[in-house]
C-alpha positions as CSV (number, residue, x, y, z in Angstrom):
1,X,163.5,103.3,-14.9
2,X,164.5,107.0,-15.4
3,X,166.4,107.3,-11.9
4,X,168.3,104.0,-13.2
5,X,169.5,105.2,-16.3
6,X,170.3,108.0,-14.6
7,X,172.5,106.4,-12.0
8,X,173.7,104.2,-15.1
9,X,174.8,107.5,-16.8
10,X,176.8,109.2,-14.0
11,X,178.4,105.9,-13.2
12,X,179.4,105.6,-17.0
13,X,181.1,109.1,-17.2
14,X,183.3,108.0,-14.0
15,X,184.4,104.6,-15.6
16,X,185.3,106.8,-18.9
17,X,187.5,108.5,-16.8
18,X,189.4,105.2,-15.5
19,X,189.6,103.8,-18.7
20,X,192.5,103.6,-21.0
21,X,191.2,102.1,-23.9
22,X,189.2,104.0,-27.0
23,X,187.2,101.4,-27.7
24,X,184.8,101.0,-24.3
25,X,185.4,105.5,-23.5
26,X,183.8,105.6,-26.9
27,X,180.6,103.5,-26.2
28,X,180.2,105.1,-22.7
29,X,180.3,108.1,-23.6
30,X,178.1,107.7,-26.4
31,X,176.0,105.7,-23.8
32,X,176.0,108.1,-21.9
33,X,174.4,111.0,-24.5
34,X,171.8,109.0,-25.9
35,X,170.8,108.1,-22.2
36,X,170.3,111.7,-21.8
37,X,168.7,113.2,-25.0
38,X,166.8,109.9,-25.2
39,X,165.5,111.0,-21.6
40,X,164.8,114.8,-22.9
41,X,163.3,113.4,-26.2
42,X,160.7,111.5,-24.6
43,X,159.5,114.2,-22.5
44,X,159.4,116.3,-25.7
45,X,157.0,113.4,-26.4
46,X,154.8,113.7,-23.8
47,X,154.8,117.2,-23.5
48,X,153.2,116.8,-27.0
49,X,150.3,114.5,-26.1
50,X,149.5,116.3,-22.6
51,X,149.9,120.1,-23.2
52,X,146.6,121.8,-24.2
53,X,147.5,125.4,-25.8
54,X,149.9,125.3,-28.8
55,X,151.6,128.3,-28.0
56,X,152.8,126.5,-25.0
57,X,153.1,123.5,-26.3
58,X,155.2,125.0,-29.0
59,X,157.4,126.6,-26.3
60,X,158.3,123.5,-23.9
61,X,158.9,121.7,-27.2
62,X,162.0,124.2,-28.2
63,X,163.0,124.3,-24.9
64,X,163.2,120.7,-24.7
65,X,165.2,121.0,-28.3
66,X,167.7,123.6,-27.2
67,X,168.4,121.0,-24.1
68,X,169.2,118.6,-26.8
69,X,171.4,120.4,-28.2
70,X,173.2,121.6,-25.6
71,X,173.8,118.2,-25.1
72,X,174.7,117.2,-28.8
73,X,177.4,120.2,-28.7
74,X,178.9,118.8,-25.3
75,X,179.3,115.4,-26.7
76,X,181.1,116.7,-29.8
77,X,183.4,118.7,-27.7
78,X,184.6,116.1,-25.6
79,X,184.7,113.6,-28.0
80,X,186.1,115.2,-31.3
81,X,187.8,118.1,-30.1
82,X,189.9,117.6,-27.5
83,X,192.9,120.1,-26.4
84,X,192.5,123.3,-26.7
85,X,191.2,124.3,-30.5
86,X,189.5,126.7,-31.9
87,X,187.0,124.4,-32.5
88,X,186.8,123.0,-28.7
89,X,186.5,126.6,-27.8
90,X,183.7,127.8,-29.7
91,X,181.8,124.4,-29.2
92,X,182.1,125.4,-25.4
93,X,180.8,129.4,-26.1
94,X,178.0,127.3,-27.9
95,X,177.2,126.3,-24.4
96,X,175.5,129.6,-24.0
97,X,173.5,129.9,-26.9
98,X,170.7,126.9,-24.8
99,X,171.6,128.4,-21.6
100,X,170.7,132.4,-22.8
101,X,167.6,131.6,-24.5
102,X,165.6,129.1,-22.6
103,X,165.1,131.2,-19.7
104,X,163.7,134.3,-22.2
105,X,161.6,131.4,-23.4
106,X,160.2,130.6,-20.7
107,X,159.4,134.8,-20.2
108,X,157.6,133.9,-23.2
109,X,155.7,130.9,-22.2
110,X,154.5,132.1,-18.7
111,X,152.9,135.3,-20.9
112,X,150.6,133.1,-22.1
113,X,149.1,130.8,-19.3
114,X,145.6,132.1,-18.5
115,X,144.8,133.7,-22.0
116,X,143.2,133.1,-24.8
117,X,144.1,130.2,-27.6
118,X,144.2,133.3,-29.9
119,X,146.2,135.6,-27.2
120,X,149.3,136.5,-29.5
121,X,152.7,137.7,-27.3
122,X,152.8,141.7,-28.2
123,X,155.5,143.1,-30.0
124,X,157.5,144.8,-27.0
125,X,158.0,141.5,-25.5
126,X,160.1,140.6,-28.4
127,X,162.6,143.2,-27.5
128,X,164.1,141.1,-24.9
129,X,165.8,139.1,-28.4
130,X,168.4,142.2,-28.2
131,X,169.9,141.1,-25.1
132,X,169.5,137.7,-25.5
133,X,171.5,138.4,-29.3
134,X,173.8,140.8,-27.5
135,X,174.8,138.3,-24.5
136,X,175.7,135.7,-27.0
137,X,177.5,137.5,-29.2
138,X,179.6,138.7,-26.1
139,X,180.2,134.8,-25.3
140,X,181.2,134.3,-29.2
141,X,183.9,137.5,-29.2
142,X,185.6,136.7,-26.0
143,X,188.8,135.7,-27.5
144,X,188.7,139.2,-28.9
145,X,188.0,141.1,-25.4
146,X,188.1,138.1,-22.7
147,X,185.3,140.3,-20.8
148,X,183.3,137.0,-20.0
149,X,186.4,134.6,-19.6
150,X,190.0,135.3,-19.2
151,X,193.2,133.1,-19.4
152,X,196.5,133.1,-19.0
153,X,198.8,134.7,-21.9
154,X,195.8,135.5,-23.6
155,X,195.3,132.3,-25.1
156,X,192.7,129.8,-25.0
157,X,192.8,127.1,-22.2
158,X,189.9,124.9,-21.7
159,X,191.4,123.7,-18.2
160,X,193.3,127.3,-17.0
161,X,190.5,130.5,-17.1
162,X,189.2,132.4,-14.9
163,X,185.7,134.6,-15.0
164,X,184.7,138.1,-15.7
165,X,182.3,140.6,-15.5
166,X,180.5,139.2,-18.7
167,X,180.3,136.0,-17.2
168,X,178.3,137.6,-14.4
169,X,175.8,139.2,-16.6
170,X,174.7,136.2,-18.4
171,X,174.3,134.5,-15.0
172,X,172.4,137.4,-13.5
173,X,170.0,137.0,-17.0
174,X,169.4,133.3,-16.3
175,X,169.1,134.1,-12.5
176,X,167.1,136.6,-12.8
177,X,164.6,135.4,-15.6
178,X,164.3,131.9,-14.0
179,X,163.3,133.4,-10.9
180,X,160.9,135.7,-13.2
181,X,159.6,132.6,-14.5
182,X,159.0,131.0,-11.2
183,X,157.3,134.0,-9.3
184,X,155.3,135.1,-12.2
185,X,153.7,130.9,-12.3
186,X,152.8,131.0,-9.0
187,X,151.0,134.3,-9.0
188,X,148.9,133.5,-11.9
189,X,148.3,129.5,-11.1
190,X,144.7,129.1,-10.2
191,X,144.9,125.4,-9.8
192,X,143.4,124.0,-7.1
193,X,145.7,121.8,-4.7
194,X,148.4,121.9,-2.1
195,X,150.4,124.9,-2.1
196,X,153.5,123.2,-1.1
197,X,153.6,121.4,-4.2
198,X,152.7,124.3,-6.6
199,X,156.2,125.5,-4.5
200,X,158.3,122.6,-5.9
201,X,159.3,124.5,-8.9
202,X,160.9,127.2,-7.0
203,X,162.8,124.7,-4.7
204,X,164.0,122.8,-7.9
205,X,165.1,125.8,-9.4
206,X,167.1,127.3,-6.0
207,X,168.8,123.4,-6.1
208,X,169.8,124.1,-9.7
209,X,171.5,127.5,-8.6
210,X,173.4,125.9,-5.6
211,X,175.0,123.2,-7.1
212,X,176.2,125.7,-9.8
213,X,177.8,128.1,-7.0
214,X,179.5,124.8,-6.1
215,X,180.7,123.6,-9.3
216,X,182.1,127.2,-10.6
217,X,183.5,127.5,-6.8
218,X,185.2,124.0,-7.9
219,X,184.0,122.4,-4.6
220,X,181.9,119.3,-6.5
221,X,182.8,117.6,-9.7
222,X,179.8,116.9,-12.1
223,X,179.3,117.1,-15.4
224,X,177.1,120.6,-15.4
225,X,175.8,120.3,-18.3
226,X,173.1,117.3,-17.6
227,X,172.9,118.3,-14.4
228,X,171.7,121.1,-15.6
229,X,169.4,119.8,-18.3
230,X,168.0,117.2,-15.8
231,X,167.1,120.4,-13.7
232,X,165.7,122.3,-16.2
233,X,163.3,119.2,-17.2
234,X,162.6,118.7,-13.5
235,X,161.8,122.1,-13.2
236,X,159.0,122.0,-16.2
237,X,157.7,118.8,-15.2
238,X,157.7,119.9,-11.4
239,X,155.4,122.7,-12.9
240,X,153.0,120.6,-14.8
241,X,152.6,118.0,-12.2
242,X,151.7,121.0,-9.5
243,X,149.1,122.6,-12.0
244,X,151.1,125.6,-12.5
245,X,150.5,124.5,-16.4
246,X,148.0,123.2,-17.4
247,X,147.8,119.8,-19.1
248,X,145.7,117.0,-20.5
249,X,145.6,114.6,-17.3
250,X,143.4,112.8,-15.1
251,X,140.8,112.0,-17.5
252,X,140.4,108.5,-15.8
253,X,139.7,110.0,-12.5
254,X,137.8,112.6,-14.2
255,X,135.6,110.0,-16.2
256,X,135.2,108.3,-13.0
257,X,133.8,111.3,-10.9
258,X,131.3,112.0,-14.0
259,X,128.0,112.9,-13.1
260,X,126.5,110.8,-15.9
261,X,126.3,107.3,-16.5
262,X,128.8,105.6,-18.9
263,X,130.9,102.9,-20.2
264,X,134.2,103.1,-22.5
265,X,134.7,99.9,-24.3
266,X,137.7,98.6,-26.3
267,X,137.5,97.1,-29.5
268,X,137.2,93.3,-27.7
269,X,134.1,94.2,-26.0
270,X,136.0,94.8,-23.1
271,X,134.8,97.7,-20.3
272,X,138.0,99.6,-19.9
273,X,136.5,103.0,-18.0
274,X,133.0,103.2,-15.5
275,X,131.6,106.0,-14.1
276,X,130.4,105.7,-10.4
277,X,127.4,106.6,-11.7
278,X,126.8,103.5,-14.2
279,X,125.3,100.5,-13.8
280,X,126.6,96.9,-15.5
281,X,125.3,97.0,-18.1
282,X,123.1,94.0,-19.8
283,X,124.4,91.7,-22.8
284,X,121.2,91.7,-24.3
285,X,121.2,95.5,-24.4
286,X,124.0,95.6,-25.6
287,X,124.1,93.3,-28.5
288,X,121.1,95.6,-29.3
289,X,123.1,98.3,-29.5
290,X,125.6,96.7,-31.7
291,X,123.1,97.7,-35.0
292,X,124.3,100.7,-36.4
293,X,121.1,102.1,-37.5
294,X,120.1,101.5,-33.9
295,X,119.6,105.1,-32.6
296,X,118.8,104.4,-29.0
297,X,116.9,102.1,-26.6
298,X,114.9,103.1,-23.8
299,X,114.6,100.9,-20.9
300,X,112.8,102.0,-18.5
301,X,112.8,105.6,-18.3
302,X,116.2,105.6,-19.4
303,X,117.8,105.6,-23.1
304,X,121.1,103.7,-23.8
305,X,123.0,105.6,-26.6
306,X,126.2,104.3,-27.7
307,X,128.9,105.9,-30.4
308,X,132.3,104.6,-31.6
309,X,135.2,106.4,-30.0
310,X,139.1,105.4,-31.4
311,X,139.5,101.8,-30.7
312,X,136.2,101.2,-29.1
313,X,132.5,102.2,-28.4
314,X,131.4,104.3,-25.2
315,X,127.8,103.7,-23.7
316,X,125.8,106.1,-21.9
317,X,122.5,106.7,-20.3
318,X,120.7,109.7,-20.5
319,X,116.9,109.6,-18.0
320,X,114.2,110.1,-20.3
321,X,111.7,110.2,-17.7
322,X,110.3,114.2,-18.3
323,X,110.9,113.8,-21.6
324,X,108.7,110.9,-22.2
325,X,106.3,111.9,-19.9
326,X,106.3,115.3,-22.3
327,X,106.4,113.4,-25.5
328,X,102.7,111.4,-23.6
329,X,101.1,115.0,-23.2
330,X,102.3,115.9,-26.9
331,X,100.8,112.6,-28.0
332,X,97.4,113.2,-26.4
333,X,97.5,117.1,-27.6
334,X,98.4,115.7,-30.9
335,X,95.4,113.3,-30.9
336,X,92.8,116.1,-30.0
337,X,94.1,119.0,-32.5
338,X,94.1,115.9,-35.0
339,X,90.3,115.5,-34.2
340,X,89.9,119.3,-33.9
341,X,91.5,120.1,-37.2
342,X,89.1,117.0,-39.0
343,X,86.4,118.6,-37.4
344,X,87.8,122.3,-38.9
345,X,88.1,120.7,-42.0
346,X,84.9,119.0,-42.2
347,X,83.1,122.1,-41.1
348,X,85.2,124.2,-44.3
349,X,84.3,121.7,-46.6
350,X,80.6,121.9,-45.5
351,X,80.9,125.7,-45.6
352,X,82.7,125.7,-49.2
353,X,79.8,123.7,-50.4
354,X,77.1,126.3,-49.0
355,X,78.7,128.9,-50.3
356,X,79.3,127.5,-54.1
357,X,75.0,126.6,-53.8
358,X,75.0,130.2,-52.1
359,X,76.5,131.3,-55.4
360,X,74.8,129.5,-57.7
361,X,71.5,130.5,-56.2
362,X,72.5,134.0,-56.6
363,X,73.7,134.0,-60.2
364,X,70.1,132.0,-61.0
365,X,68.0,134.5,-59.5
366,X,70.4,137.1,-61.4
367,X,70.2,135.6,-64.8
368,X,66.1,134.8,-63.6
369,X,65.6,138.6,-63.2
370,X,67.5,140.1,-65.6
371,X,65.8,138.2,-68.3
372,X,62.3,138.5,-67.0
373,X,61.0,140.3,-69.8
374,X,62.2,136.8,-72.0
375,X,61.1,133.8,-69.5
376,X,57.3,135.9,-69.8
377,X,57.5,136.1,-73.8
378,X,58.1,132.4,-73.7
379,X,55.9,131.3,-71.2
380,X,53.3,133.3,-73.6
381,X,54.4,131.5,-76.7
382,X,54.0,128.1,-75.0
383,X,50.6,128.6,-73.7
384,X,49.7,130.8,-76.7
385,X,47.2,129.6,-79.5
386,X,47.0,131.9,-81.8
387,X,50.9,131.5,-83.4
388,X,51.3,129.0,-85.5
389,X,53.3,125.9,-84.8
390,X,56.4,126.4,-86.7
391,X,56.3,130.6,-86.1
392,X,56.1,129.2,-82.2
393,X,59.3,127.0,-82.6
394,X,61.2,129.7,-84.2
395,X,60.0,132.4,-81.8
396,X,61.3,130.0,-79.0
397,X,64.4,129.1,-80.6
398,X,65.4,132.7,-80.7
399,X,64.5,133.5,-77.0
400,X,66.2,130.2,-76.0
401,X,69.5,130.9,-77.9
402,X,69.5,134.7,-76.2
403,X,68.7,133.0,-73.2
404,X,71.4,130.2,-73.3
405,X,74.2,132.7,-74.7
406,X,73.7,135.4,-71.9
407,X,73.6,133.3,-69.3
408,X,77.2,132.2,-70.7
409,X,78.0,136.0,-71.0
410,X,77.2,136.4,-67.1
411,X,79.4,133.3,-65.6
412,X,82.0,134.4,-67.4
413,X,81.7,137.9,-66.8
414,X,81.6,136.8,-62.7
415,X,85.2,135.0,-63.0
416,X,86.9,137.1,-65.0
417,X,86.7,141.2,-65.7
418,X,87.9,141.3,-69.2
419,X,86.1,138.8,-71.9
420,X,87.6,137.5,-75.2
421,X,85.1,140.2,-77.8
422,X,85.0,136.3,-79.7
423,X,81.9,135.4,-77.5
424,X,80.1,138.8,-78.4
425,X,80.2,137.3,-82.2
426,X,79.3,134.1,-81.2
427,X,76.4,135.0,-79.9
428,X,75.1,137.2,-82.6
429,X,75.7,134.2,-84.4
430,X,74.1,132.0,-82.9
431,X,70.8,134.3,-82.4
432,X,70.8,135.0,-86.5
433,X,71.0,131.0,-87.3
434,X,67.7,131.1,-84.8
435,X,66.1,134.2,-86.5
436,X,66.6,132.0,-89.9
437,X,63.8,129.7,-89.0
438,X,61.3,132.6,-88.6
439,X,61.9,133.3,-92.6
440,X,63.9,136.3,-91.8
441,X,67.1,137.2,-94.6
442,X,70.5,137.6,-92.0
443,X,73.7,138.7,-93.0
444,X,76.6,139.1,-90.8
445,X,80.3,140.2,-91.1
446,X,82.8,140.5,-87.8
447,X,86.5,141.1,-86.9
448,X,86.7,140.5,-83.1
449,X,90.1,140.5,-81.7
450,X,90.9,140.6,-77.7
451,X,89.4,141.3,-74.4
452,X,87.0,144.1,-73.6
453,X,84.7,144.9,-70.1
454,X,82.5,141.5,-69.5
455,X,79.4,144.2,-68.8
456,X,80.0,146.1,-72.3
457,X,79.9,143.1,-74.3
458,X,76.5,142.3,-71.9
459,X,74.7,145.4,-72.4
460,X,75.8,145.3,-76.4
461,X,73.6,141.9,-76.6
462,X,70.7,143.0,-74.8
463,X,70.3,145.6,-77.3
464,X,70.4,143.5,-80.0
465,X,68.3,141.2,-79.3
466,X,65.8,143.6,-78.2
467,X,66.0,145.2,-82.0
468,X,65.8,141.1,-83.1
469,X,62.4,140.9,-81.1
470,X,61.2,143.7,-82.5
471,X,62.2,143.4,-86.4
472,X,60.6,139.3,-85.7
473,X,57.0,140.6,-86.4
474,X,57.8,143.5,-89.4
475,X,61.3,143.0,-91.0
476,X,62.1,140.3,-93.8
477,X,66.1,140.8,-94.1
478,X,68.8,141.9,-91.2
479,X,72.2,142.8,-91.6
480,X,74.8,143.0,-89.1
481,X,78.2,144.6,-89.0
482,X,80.3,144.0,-86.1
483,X,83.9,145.4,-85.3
484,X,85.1,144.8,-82.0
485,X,88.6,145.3,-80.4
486,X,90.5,145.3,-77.0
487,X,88.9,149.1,-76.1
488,X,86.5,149.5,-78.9
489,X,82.8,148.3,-80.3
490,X,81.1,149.4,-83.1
491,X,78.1,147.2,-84.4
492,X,75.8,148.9,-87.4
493,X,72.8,147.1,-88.1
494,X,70.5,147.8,-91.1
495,X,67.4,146.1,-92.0
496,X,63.7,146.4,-94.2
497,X,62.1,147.1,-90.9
498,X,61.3,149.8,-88.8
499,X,64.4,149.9,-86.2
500,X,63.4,150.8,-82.7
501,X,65.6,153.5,-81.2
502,X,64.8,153.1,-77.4
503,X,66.4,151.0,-75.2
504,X,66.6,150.8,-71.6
505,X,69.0,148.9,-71.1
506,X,71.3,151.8,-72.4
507,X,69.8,154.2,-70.7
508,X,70.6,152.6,-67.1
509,X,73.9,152.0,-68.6
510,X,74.4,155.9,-69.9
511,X,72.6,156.8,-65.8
512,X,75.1,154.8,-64.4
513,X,78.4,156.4,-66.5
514,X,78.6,153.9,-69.1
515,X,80.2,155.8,-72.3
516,X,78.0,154.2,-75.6
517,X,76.4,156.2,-78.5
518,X,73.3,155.3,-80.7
519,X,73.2,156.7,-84.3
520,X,69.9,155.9,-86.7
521,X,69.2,157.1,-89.9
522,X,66.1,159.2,-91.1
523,X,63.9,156.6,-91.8
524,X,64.9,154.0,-89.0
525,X,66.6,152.0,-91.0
526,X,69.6,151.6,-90.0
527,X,71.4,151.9,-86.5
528,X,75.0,151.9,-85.3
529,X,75.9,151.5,-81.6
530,X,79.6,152.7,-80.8
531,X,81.8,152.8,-77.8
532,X,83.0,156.2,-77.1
533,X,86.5,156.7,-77.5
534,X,86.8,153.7,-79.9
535,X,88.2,153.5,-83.5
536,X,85.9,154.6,-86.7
């Protein structure tokens, strides 16, 4: 279709020439110039959809914008401008502006085949703009020098010029940078294929040059201008098609040469694209697939995964075998740490529950000997005959309430290290209300606020109850004063009674660093205990 229109074109500029009327040279030429940027545009197109790297994209896209209008600027001088203006002479300098700069561009371009996407040109390339600018703006100021054209009488003649040393210099650039361009592709291609073809370019390129020797010799007629655009397009493509840039092509034979097995389907159902490696694939399967939350299905040994693509779905199958055979062993290893790990956890559990009887055994044979001297009183008073049955009830009541309250005192004291000075007055308390039923007169006035040592608050009871034992048998009225704050204890007791003064308990404590003091008075009958260090 191309080489037609082509044909159609170049037969259309020689019937301009042979005809007389406006009318039909208008339409053919016009014909003529959208043939031939509707040609360029379209490769613009594809260029667009097939070049990978944007830098070079970028670059074949101007080029292909500067052919255009190179061609736009012919058309308007031969249609418009005809004769020889001003205006038909600087639409033909215009010429060179396309001609100058898409050979530095493609300087440019071929910098960047084999980098990086993020390779940027360096700066010192850009200096080849001031001879590119310089070149042109000779071509624009030859009516002031005629260094690049010269014509008779010095004036302008489109028909009647002849060529100068500036015209040779702007050749040699294009010369010499095409050739630049050429050379420099084919020693950094690292396509694979024939080397003849990856030659083309420089063949196409040689052609160009030729037939431009011929036409400024005057030997051919042509119309240069799409010749040379054609070429330059030729030239570029020639260079895709050999590899020499690389491109977004072949993915259907690439698809097809896959290792892997798959299928790309259109939106119909439709297989469009196979790999040699798949297999036809079976509508039941398939209609499967078509669930969404479907995530894959394995048949045998293999797993069909499907995914939608623009304007389709592709299928693939991926071989499952190892990894199902894997998943088997990590099933059956599951299965035994599961059994291992109830086993584990049965064994902890037994082992938790030793431990808390463990514990409990211990704190009973703690509480069982620290308060031996008070299980052998009340066995005594149980067996005894000679106390009375009320005095035995009260006696028990007291040693029971001691009891019951210090065994509180020590599993309290084993979970935490500090203990609200609150259960120090409770106790007391509670022993007094007991002492009540032996006839005794109690009395009993605290302030507790905080947390002091679990053992202080211990040892502090064991002394008063062994001064309540004591005063049971001799004493008809007790009274208790008890102050006791975060670091500080002081008790005073006072009663009718002879108050003992030795205790044991505080001696182990003293022995063992503790930091109490006693204070009695004269005649025994009164006693303070105090926390050294503490308040008043």
């Amino acid at each position: 279709m191309v080489l037609c229109l082509l044909v159609y074109a170049y037969y259309a500029r020689e019937w301009e020439r042979r005809l007389s009327d406006p009318l039909g040279k208008t339409v053919l030429s016009l014909s003529r110039h959208l043939i031939h940027a509707g040609l360029i545009f379209c490769w613009i197109l594809s260029v667009n959809a097939r070049i990978i790297q944007d830098r070079i994209r970028g670059y074949l896209t101007a080029i292909g914008g500067l052919l255009i209008f190179w061609l736009y600027i012919r058309t308007v001088k031969w249609m418009f401008f005809l004769g020889d203006s001003w205006q038909n002479q600087y639409l033909w300098y215009a010429y060179y502006i396309p001609m100058i700069l898409i050979p530095l561009i493609g300087v440019f371009l071929v910098q960047y085949l084999g980098k990086k996407e993020t390779y940027r040109l360096p700066g010192t390339w850009r200096l080849l703009y001031l001879p590119a600018f310089f070149l042109i703006g000779l071509v624009f100021s030859n009516g002031f020098h005629q260094q690049v054209f010269s014509f008779p009488e010095g004036r302008y003649s489109g028909s009647v010029y002849s060529y100068e040393a500036g015209y040779y210099f702007v050749m040699a650039w294009c010369l010499l940078l095409g050739l630049y361009f050429i050379v420099m592709l084919l020693f950094k291609c690292r396509a694979p294929g024939k080397r003849w073809l990856q030659k083309l370019p420089l063949f196409v390129l040689l052609a160009n040059v030729f037939l431009s020797v011929l036409y400024c010799l005057k030997i051919i007629r042509m119309d240069l201008v799409a010749v040379d655009c054609m070429f330059i397009v030729v030239l570029l493509e020639a260079c895709i098609q050999s590899g020499l840039i690389r491109s977004n092509s072949g993915y259907e034979m690439l698809f097809a040469s896959a290792l892997m097995e798959a299928q790309i389907l259109n939106k119909n159902g439709m297989v469009c694209y196979t790999s040699h490696q798949a297999e036809k694939m079976d509508e039941n399967a398939r209609s499967r697939m078509e669930d969404p939350e479907n995530k894959g299905l394995i048949l045998e040994n293999r797993r069909l995964n499907c995914a939608d693509i623009a304007n389709g779905r592709i299928f693939w199958w991926e071989n499952v075998e190892e990894v199902l055979r894997y998943t088997h062993k990590l099933e059956e290893t599951n299965g035994r740490l599961r059994e291992e790990n109830d086993l584990l956890d049965a064994e902890m559990k037994l082992r938790e529950a030793q431990l808390q009887i463990d514990e409990q055994n211990r704190l009973y044979d703690q509480l069982t000997c620290d308060m031996k001297e008070q299980l052998d009183l009340l066995e005594g008073l149980l067996k005894s005959d000679r106390v009375t049955g009320r005095q035995r009830i009260a006696k028990i009541c007291v040693l029971s309430a001691y009891m019951k309250r210090r065994s509180n005192l020590c599993l309290l004291a084993e979970s935490e290290k500090q203990t609200s000075t609150k259960e120090l007055e409770f106790c007391i308390s509670e022993s007094l209300e007991s002492m009540r039923l032996c006839n005794l007169f109690c009395s009993f006035e605290s302030h507790c606020s905080g947390k002091t040592a679990a053992g202080e608050l211990i040892l502090l009871y064991d002394v008063v109850q062994q001064i309540f034992q004591q005063l049971l048998a001799d004493a008809g009225a007790v009274m208790i004063w008890l102050r006791a704050e975060n670091d500080s204890l002081f008790l005073k007791l006072q009663s009718d009674g002879r108050i003992c003064t030795e205790f044991p308990a505080m001696e182990r404590w003293s022995a063992a660093g503790g930091s109490f003091s006693v204070s009695c008075g004269p005649d025994a009958d009164w006693l303070i205990l105090q926390k050294e260090g503490g308040k008043g």
